[in-house]
FIDODO-823093 format. One record per residue (C-alpha): residue number from 1; x, y negated, z. Coordinates in pm, 1 decimal, decimal comma. Each point is the difference from the previous one (the first is absolute). Last residue first. Layout:
<rs>
(NUM (X Y Z))
...
</rs>
This chain:
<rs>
(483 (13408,8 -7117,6 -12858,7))
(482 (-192,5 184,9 318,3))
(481 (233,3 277,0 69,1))
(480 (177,7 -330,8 223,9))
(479 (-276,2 -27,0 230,9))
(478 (-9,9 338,6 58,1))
(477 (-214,4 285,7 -99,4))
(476 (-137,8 243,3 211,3))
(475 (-241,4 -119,8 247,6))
(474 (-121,2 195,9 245,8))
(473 (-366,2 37,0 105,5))
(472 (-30,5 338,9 11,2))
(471 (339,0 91,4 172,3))
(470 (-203,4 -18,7 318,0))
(469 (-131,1 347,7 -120,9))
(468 (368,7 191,7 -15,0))
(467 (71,5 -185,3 360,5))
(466 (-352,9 197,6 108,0))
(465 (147,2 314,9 -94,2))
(464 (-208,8 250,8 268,2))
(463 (-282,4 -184,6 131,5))
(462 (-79,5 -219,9 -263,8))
(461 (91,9 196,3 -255,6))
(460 (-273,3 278,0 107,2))
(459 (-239,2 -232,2 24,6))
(458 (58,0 -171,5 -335,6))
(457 (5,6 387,2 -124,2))
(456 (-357,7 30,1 161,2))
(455 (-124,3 -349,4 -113,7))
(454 (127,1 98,5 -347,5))
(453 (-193,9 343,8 -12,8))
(452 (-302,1 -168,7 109,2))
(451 (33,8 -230,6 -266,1))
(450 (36,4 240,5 -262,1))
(449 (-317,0 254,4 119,1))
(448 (-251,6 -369,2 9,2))
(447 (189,5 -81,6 -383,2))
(446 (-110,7 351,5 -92,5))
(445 (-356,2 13,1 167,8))
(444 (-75,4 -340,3 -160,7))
(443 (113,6 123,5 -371,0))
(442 (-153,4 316,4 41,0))
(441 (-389,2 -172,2 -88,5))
(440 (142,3 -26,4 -331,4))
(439 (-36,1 377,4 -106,8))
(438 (-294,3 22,1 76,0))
(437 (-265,0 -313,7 17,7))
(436 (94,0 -310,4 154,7))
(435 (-45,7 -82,7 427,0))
(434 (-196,7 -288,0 100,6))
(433 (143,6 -86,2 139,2))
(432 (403,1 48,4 -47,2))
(431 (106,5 -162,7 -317,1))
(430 (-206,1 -277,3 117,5))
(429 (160,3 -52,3 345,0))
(428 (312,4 -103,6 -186,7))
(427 (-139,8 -218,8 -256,3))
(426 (-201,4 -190,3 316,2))
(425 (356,3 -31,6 217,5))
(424 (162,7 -180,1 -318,6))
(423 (-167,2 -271,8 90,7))
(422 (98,9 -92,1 336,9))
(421 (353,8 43,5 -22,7))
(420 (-34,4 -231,9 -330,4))
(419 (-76,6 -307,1 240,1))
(418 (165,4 79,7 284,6))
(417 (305,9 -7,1 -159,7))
(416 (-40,2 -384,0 -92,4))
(415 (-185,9 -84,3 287,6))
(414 (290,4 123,8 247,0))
(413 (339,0 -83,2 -182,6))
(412 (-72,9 -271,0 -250,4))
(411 (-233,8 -171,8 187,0))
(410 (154,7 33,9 335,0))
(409 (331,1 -70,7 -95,6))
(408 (295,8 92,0 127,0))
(407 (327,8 -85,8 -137,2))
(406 (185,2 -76,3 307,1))
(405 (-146,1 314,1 138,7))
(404 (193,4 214,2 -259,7))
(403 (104,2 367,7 198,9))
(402 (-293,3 37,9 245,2))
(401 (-327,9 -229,2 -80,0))
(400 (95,4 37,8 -361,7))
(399 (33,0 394,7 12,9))
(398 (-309,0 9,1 220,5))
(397 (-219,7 -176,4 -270,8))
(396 (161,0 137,2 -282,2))
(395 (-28,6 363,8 99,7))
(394 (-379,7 40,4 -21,8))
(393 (-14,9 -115,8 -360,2))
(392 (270,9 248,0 -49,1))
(391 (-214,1 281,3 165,4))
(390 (-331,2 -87,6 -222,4))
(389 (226,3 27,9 -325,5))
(388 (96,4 357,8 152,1))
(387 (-378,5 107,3 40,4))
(386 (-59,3 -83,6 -328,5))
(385 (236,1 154,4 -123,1))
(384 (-80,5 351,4 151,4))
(383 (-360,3 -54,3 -65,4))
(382 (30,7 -50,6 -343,1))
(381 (309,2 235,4 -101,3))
(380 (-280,1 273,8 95,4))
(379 (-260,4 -97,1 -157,7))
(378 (277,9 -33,9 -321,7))
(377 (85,6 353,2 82,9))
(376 (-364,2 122,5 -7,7))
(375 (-104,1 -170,5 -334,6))
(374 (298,8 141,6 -184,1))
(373 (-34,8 319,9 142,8))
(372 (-377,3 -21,1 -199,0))
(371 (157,7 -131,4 -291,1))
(370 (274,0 269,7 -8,8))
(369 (-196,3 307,0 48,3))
(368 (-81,6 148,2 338,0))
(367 (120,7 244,7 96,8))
(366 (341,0 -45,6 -256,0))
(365 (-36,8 -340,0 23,5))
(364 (44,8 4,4 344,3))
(363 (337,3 254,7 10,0))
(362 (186,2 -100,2 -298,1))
(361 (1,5 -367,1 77,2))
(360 (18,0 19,6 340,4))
(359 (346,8 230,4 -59,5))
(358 (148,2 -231,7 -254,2))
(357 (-22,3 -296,2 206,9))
(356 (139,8 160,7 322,4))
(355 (282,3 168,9 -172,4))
(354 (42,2 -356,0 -183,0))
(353 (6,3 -160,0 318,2))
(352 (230,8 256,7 154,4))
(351 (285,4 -90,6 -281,1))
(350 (-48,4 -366,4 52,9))
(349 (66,9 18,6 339,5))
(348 (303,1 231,5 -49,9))
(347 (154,2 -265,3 -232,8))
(346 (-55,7 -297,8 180,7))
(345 (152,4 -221,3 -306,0))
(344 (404,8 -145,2 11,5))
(343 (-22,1 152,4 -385,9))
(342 (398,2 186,9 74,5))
(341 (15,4 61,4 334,4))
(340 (-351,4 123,8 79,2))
(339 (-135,1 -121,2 348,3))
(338 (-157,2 224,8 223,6))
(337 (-216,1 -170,8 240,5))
(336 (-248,6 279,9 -95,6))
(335 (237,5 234,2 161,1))
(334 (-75,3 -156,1 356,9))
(333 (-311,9 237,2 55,1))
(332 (-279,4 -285,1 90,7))
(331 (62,7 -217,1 336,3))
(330 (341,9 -7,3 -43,3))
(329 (0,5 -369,2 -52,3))
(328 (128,8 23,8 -378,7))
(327 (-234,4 322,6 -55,0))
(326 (-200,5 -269,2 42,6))
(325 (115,2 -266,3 -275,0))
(324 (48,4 262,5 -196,1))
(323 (-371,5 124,1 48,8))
(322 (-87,3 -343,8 -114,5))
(321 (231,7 -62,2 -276,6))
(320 (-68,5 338,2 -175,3))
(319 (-420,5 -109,7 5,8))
(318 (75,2 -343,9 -133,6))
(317 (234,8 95,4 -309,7))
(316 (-195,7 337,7 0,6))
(315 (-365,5 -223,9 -48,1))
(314 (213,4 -232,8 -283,1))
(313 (44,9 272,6 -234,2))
(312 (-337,3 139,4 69,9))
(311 (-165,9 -335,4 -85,4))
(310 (246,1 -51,4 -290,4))
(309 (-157,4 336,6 -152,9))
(308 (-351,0 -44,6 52,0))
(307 (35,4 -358,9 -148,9))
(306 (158,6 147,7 -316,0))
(305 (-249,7 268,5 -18,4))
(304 (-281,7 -268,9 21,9))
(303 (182,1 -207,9 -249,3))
(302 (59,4 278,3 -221,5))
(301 (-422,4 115,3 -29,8))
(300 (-80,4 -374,9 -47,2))
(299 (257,8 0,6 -329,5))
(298 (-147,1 301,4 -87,1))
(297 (-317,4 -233,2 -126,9))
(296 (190,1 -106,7 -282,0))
(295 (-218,8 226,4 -244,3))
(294 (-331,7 -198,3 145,1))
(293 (153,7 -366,0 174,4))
(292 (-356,0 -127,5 120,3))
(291 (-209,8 349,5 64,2))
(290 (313,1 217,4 55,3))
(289 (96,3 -199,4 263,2))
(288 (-349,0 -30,1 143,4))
(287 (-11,5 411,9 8,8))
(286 (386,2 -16,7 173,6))
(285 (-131,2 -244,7 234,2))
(284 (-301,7 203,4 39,9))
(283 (201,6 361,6 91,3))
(282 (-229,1 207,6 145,8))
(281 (-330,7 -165,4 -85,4))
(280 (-283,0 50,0 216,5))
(279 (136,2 -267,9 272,4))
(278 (-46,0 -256,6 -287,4))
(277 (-405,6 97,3 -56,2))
(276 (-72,7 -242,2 292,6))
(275 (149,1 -286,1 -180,5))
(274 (-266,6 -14,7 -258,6))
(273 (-62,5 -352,7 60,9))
(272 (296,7 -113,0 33,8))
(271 (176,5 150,3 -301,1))
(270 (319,4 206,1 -62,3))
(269 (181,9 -312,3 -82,0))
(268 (-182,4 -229,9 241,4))
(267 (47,9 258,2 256,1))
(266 (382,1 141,8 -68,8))
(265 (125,9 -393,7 -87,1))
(264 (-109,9 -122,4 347,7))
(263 (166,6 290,7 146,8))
(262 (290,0 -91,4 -237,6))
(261 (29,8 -420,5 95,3))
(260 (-61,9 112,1 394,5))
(259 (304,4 224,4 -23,6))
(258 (166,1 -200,5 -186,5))
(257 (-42,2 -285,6 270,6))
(256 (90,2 309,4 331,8))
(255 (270,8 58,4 -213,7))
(254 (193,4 -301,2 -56,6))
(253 (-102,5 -96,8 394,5))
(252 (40,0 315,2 164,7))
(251 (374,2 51,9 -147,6))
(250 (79,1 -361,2 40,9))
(249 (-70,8 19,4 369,6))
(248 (249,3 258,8 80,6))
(247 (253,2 -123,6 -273,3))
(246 (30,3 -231,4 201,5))
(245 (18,8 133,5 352,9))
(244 (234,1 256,4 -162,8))
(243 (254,3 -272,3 -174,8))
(242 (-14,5 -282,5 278,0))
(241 (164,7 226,3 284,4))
(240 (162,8 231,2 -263,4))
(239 (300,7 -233,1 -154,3))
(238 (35,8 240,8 -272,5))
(237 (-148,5 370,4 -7,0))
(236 (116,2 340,9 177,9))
(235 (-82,0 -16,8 353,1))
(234 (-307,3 -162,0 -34,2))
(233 (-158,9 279,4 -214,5))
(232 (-228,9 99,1 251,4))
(231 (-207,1 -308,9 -87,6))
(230 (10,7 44,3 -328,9))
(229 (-368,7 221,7 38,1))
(228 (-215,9 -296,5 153,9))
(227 (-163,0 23,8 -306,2))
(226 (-44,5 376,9 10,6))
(225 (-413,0 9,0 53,7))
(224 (-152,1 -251,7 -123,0))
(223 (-222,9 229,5 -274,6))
(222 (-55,5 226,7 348,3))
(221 (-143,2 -341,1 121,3))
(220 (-201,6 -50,2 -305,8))
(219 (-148,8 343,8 98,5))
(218 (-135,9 -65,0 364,7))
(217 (-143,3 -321,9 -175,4))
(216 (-250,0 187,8 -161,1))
(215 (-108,2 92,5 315,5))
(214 (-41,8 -368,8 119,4))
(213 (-154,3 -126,4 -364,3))
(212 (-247,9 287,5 14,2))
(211 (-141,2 -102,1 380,7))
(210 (48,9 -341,4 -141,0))
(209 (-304,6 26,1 -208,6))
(208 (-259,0 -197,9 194,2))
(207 (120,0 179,5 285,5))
(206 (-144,4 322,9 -159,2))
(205 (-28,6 -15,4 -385,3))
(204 (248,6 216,6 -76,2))
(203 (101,6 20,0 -392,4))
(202 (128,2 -358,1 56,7))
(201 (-133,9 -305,6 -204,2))
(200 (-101,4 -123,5 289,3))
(199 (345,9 -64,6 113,9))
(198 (31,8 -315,2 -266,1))
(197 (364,1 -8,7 -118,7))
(196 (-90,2 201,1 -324,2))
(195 (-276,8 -215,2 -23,3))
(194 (177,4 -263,7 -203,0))
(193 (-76,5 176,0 -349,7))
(192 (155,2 112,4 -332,1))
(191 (-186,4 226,1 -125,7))
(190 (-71,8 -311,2 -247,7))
(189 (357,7 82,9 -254,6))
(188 (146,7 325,4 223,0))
(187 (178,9 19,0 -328,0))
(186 (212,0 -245,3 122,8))
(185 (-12,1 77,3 427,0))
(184 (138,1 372,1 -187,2))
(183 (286,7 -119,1 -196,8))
(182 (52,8 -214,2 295,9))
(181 (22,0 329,6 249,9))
(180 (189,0 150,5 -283,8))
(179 (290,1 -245,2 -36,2))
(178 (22,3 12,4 389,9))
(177 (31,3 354,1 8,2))
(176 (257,8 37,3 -222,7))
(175 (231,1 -269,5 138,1))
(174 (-67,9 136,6 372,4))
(173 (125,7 327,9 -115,2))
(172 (277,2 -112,9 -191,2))
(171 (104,3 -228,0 276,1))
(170 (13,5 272,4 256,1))
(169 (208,0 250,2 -192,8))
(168 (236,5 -227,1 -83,2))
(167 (37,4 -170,2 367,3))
(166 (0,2 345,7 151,1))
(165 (282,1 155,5 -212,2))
(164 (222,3 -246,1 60,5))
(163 (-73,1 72,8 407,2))
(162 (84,2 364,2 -38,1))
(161 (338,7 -54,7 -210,4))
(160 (62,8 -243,3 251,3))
(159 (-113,0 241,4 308,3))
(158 (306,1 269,9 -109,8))
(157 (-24,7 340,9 -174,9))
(156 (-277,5 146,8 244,5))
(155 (-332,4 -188,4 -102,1))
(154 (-49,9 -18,6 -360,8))
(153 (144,8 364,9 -10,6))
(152 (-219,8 128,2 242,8))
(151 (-295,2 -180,1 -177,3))
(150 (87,3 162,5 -301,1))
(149 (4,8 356,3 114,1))
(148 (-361,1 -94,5 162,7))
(147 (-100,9 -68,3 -353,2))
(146 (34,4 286,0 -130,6))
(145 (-147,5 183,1 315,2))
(144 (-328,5 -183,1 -43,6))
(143 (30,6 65,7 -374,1))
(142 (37,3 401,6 92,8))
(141 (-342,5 -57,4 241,8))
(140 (-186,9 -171,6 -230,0))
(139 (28,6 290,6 -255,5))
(138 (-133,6 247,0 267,7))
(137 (-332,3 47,6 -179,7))
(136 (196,5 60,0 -354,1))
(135 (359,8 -130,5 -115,0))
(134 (-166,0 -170,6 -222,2))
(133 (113,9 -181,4 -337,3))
(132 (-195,5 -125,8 -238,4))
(131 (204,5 -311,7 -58,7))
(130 (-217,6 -336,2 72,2))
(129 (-243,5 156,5 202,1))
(128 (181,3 278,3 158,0))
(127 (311,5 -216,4 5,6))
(126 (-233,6 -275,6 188,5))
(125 (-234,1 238,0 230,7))
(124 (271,0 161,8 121,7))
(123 (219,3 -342,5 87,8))
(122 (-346,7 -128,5 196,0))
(121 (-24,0 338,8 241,9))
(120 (356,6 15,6 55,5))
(119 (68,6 -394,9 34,0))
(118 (-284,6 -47,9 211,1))
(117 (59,7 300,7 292,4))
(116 (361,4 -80,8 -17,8))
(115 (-86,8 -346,5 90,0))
(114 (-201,8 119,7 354,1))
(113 (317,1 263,6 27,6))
(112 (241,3 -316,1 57,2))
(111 (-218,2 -225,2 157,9))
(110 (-48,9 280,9 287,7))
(109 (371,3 -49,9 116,9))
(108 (-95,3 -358,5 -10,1))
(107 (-288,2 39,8 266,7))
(106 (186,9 281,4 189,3))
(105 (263,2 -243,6 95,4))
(104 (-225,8 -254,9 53,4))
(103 (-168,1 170,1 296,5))
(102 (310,9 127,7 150,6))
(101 (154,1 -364,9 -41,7))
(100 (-291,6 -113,1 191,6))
(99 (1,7 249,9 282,9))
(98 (427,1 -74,3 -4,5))
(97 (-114,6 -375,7 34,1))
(96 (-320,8 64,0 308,7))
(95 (285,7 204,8 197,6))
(94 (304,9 -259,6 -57,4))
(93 (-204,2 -298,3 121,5))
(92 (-315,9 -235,3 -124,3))
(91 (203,1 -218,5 -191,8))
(90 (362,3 82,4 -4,6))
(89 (-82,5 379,1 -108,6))
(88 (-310,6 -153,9 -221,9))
(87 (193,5 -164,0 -232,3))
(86 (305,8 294,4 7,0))
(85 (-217,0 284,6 -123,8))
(84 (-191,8 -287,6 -199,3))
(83 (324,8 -43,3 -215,5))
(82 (220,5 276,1 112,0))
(81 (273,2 -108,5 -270,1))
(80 (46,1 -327,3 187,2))
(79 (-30,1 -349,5 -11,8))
(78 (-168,4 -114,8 334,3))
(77 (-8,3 -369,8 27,1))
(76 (-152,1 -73,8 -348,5))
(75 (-168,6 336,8 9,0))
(74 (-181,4 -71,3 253,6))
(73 (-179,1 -332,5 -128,8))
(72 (-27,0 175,7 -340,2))
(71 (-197,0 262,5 151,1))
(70 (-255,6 -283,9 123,2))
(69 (-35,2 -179,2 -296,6))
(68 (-57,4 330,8 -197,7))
(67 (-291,6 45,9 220,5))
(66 (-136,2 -302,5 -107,0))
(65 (48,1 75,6 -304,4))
(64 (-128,4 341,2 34,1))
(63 (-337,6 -181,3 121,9))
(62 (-22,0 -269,3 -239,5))
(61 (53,1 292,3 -304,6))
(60 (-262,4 219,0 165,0))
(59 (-275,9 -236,7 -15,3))
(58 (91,6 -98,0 -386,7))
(57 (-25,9 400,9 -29,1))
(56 (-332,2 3,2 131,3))
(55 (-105,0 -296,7 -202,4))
(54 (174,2 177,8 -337,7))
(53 (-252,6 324,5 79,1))
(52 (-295,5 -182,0 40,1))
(51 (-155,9 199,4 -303,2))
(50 (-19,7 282,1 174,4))
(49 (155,4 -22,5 353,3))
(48 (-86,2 337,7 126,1))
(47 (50,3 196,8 -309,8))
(46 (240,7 -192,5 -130,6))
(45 (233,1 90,2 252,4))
(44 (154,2 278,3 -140,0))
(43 (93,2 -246,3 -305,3))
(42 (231,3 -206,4 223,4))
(41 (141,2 341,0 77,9))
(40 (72,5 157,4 -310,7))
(39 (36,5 -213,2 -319,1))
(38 (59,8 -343,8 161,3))
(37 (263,1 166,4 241,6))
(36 (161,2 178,3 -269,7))
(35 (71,1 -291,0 -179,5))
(34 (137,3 -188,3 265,5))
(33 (208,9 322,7 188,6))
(32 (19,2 -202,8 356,5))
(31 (328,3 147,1 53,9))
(30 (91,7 -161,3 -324,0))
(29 (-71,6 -404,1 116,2))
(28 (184,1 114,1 366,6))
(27 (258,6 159,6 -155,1))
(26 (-3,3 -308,3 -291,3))
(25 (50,5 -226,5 246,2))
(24 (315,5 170,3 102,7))
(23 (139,7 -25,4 -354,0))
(22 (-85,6 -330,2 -59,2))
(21 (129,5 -120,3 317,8))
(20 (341,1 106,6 -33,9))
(19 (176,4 310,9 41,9))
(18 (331,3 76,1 209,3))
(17 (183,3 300,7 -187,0))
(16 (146,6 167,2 316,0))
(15 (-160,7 -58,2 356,9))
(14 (-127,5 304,3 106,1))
(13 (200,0 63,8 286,0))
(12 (64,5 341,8 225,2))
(11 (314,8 74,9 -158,6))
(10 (98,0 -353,0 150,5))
(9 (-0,6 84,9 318,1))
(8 (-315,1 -76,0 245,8))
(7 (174,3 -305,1 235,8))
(6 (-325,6 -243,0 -150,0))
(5 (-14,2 -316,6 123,9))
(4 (-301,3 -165,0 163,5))
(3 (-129,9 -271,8 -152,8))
(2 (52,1 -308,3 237,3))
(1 (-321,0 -149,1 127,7))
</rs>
């Protein structure tokens, strides 16, 4: 099939500062916020999956992969700045794709605030502890804002300066964290122990313990979460139809085995056998840091903050991209197509994602208090995501069957989707019965009330700009963008 060429004017472009595939794997490697995923959510699940924790996470590192496998066979014929928007568009049909892209728009818009919510909280507890200054109850809330100036920045003067950033701030934090998960296997000395991988070691003991190992997997896939994040970045990196699809996989592979190496490191450092006291501890990587590496132990406290802040970097990057790419079709308000002149970055985009960001930042933690809002959005990010991965698996059987038949295969594009399509339907149906305590049991309600809304505006597109919503699936960049 011949990629379809773009007649959108140049204005309309991003293709300026082409970036290589460092820089777009490290989207997808910051958009998954390392260090702050091994503090926060991997750590949410421990108490479900106890001291099983790493075999949960092993389980959810063969099924991203696997998804992975299947984005990456999209996004090989499909480069484009929609990313699943466009997927699922040529897959399952310009209704299902703008559904999706609605999904994962408000999934990355939410990344933003979800980081905002760490780096306030964990930057007021540093200078207060380190400095002795406070700015009082609502000190989290001025940091939060801090930092959101420096996101903007990050984000709005051009996608190089934004991609450099991501690689530096991604290998420090993966650095750090790796010296202290074998700083802590060391002193670990005989904690060290195989039944880690054993699912009756789980703090559930129904199923023979993989009742805790399946809901403690529901948070190793918000750890995931973001590693398919370069894929809306097609339009601006080199040679993009083996770039994305790598970096893709590379992303939930590098990861997905650190992430196994730290949650291994968190329970044998901490301590198997009193692994049910971890939960009680508000910050226990921080409390292990300062066990092993005592005065250095800030060092733990700036990776975290330096995760935090390339995850929110890298969430507007994908977030700015997608509603670009649909104000692009007309089928959001066409100003977020606007392109700024001088960076060649979807200015207007970016702007509204930081409104966005800041506002569901303010408002949640506000009720609620930032870890709580914290807890909520990342439900919420969950089942959106999770919903969308499901929706690409879908596409890549039709998509095959319609636009590639030469190339189909029924092992690679029916068993192979199948496979992870099936699983991730469990995670999902746990975050809804049975139903968590207040304020968590909103998240369902909220992502029900969004996709509602989306069906009716699909409806409404259908019937009154369906050429806007056959847009979807186009392709914008030519063969000859692709050097």
């Amino acid at each position: 099939m011949t990629v379809e060429s773009s007649t959108t004017p140049e204005p309309t472009k991003l293709r300026a500062n082409a970036i290589g595939l460092p820089g777009v794997l490290f989207q997808s490697i910051t958009t998954m916020a390392p260090a702050s995923a091994v503090s926060f959510s991997l750590g949410a699940a421990i108490p479900f999956a106890g001291g099983a924790l790493p075999l949960a996470v092993l389980i959810a590192l063969i099924v991203c992969s696997l998804i992975a496998l299947n984005i990456g066979s999209l996004a090989r014929h499909l480069p484009s700045a929609g990313g699943y928007f466009t997927y699922v568009s040529r897959g399952l049909g310009s209704p299902v794709g703008w559904l999706t892209g609605w999904l994962f728009s408000l999934t990355y818009l939410l990344i933003v605030p979800l980081q905002l919510l760490v780096l306030g909280p964990v930057m007021d507890s540093a200078v207060n502890q380190y400095f002795h200054l406070s700015f009082g109850a609502a000190g989290w809330a001025v940091w939060a804002m801090v930092f959101a100036v420096i996101v903007f920045g990050l984000t709005y003067f051009g996608i190089k300066i934004s991609a450099d950033t991501s690689v530096v701030l991604g290998a420090i934090e993966i650095s750090i964290f790796v010296l202290l998960s074998i700083w802590l296997i060391v002193t670990a000395g005989n904690g060290n122990t195989a039944a880690t991988f054993n699912p009756a070691s789980s703090l559930e003991p129904g199923l023979n313990g993989w009742q805790g190992i399946l809901h403690g997997m529901i948070f190793a896939f918000l750890a995931f979460a973001g590693f398919e994040s370069s894929a809306p970045l097609a339009e601006e990196a080199h040679n993009p139809r083996r770039t994305v699809p790598r970096a893709i996989l590379l992303a939930v592979i590098s990861i997905g085995v650190f992430y196994v190496f730290c949650s291994y490191a968190g329970v044998v450092g901490w301590g198997f056998n009193n692994i049910a006291k971890y939960p009680l501890d508000p910050n226990p990587w921080g409390t292990m840091a300062n066990r092993v590496w005592g005065a250095f132990s800030f060092i733990a406290i700036f990776a975290i903050l330096n995760s935090a802040l390339a995850n929110a970097n890298a969430g507007v990057n994908a977030a700015s991209r997608v509603l670009y790419a649909m104000g692009r079709t007309n089928t959001l308000p066409a100003p977020l197509m606007h392109i700024n002149a001088r960076f060649r970055t979807p200015d207007l985009a970016i702007i509204f994602t930081m409104i966005v960001g800041v506002v569901f930042t303010l408002w949640p933690g506000i009720v609620y208090g930032p870890a709580i809002a914290f807890g909520l959005l990342g439900t919420i990010i969950t089942i959106f995501i999770l919903l969308v991965y499901m929706a690409v698996c879908l596409s890549v059987p039709f998509f095959y069957r319609r636009e590639r038949r030469g190339e189909f295969s029924v092992l690679r594009h029916i068993i192979l989707p199948a496979v992870p399509f099936v699983i991730l339907i469990f995670p999902i149906v746990a975050q809804f019965y049975p139903a968590p305590s207040p304020p968590y049991n909103l998240a369902g309600p909220i992502c029900a009330a969004w996709l509602i809304l989306g069906v009716i505006i699909v409806i409404i597109l259908n019937m009154r700009a369906p050429a806007a919503l056959a847009r979807s699936g186009k392709v914008y960049l030519d063969e000859t963008d692709e050097s």
